[in-house]
C-alpha positions in Angstrom: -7.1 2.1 14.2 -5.8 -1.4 15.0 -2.6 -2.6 13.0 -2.1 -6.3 12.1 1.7 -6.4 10.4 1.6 -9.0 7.5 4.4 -8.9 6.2 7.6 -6.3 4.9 10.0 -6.1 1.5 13.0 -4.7 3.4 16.3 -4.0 1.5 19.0 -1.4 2.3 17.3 1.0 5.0 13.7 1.0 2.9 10.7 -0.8 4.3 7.7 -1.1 3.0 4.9 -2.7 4.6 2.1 -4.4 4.8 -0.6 -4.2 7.5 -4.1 -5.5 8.2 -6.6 -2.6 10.1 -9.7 -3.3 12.0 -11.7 -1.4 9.8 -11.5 -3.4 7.2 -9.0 -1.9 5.1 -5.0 -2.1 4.6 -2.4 0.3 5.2 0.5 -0.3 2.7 3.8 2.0 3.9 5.7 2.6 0.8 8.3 4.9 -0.7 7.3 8.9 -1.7 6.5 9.3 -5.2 8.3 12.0 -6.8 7.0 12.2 -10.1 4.9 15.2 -10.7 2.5 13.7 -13.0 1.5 11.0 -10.2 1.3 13.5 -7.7 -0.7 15.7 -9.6 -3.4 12.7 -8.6 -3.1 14.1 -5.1 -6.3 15.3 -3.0 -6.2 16.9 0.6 -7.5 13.2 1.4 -5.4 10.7 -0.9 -1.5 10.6 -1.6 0.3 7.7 -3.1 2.8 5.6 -2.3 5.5 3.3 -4.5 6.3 -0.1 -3.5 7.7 -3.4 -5.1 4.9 -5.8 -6.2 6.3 -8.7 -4.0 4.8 -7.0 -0.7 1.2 -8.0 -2.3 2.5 -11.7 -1.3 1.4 -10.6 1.9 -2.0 -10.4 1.8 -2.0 -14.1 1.6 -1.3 -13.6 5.4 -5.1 -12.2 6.0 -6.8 -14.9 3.7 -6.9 -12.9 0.2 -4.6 -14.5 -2.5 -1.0 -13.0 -2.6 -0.4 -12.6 -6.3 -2.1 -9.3 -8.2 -4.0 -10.4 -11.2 -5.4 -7.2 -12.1 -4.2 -3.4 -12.7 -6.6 -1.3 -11.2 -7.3 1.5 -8.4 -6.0 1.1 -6.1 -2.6 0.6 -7.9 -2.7 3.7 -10.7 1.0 2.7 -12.3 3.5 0.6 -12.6 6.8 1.4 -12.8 9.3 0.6 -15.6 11.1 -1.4 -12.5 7.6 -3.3 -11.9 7.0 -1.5 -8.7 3.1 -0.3 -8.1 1.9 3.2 -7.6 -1.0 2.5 -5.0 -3.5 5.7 -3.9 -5.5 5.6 -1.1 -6.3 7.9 2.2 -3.7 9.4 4.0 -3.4 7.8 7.4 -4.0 10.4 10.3 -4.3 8.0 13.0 -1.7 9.2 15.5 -1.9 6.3 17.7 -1.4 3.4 14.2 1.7 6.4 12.7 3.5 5.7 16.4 3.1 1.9 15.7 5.2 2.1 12.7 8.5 2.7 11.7 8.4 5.2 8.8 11.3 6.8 7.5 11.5 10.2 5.5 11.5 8.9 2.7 8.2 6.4 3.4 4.9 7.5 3.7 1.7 5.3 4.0 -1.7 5.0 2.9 -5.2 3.1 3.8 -6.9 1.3 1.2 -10.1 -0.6 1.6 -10.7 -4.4 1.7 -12.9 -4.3 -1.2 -10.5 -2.6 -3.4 -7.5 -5.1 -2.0 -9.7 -8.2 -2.8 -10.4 -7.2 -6.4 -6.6 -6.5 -7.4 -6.7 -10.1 -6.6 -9.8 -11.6 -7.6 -9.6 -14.5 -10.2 -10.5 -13.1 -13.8 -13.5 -14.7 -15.4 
């Protein structure tokens, strides 16, 4: 997997990111959730990640409007501090997980281009 970085919300040692992939998806590097109701959401193939809803901004950097107009999968909460919960397949790619920069408290996650597109999709 290929990794285009668009763009990061960095404050105080915590990164999450945005990137691009060449399979027409996203990975979105975001903070470990801890709340056992969330993670009960879990499969051997999905996890979830928490990150602030300005990162979405980024996605204006790959041609997709930047600002989420819709609450859906792949975001399955928002926080009472206006972050997004965001699910999506755990990324096993050994060669894009050396490209980043993911701390122990960070994990990531790839959700597809289709999904991406309609969290920001104009409501009709």
């Amino acid at each position: 997997m290929r990794l285009t970085f668009l763009g990061k919300e960095s404050t105080g040692g915590q990164s999450p990111t945005l990137y691009a992939t060449d399979r027409d998806s996203y990975v979105v590097q975001g903070w470990k959730v801890a709340d056992p109701t969330i993670l009960a959401l879990e499969t051997e193939q999905e996890t979830v990640v928490e990150v602030p809803a300005p990162l979405m901004r980024h996605l204006a950097k790959n041609g997709l409007a930047g600002v989420v107009t819709r609450i859906e999968a792949p975001i399955i909460d928002v926080t009472t501090d206006g972050n997004y919960i965001i699910q999506g397949a755990r990324v096993t790619d050994q060669a894009a997980l050396a490209l980043m920069d993911i701390p122990g408290h960070e994990t990531c996650v790839e959700v597809s281009a289709r999904h991406m597109q309609n969290l920001v999709a104009s409501s009709r």
